[in-house]
DRENTORRO-985684 format. One record per residue (C-alpha): residue number from 1; residue in three letters; x negated, y, z. Coordinates in nm, 3 decimals, always signed. Layout:
{NUM; ALA; {X; Y; Z}}
...
END
This chain:
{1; UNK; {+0.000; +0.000; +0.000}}
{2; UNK; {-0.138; +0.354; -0.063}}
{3; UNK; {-0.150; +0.646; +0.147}}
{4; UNK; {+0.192; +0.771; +0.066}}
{5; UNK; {+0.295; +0.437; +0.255}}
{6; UNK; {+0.120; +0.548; +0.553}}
{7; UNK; {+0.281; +0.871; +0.550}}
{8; UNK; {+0.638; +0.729; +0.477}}
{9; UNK; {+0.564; +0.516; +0.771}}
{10; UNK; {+0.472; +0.788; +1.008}}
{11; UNK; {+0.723; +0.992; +0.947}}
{12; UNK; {+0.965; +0.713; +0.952}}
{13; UNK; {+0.858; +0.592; +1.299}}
{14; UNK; {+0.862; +0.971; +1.459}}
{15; UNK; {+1.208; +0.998; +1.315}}
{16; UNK; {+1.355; +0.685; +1.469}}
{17; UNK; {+1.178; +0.765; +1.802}}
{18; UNK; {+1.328; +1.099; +1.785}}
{19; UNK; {+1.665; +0.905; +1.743}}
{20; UNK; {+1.601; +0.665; +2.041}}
{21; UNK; {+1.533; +0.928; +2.293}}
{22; UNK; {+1.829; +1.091; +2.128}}
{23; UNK; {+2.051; +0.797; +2.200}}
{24; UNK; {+1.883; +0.710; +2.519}}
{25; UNK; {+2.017; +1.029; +2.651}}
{26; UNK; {+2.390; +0.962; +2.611}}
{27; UNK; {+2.401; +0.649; +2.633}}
{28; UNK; {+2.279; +0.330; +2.902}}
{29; UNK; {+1.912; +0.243; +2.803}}
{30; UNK; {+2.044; -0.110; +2.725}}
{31; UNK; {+2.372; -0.020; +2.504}}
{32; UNK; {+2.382; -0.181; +2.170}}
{33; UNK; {+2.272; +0.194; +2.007}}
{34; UNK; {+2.029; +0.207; +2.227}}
{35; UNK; {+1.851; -0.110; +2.161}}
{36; UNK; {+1.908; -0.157; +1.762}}
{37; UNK; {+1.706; +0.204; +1.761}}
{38; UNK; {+1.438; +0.055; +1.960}}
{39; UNK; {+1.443; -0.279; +1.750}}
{40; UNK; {+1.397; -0.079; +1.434}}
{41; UNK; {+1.098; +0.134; +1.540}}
{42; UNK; {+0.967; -0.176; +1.670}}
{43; UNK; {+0.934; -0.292; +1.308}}
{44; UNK; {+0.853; +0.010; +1.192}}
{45; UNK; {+0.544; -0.014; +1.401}}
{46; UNK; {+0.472; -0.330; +1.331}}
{47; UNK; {+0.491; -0.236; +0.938}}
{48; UNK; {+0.273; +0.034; +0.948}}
{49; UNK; {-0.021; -0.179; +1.201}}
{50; UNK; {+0.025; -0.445; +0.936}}
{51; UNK; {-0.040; -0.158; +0.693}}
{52; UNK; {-0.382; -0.031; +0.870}}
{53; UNK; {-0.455; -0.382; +0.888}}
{54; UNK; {-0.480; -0.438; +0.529}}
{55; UNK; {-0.658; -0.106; +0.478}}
{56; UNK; {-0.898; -0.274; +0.696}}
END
């Protein structure tokens, strides 16, 4: 993947950690909102370390 990737990915995972803290604040830390948020920036984090580990 090329730089752009990286990029998309960053941006990506400070949006949806944005979104979680977002949600987290009206909301139980374990509702279903909650938790899909987390879920996805958990593979968005895995994506992009899988990313710099190609790069590698």
């Amino acid at each position: 993947m090329s730089t752009h990737a990286t990029v998309y990915l960053e941006n990506a995972i400070e949006r949806k950690r944005e979104e979680m803290i977002s949600l987290s604040f009206n909301n139980h830390l374990q509702s279903k909102e909650v938790i899909d948020a987390s879920t996805s920036l958990d593979s968005l984090i895995n994506q992009y370390l899988q990313l710099q580990r190609t790069k590698a």
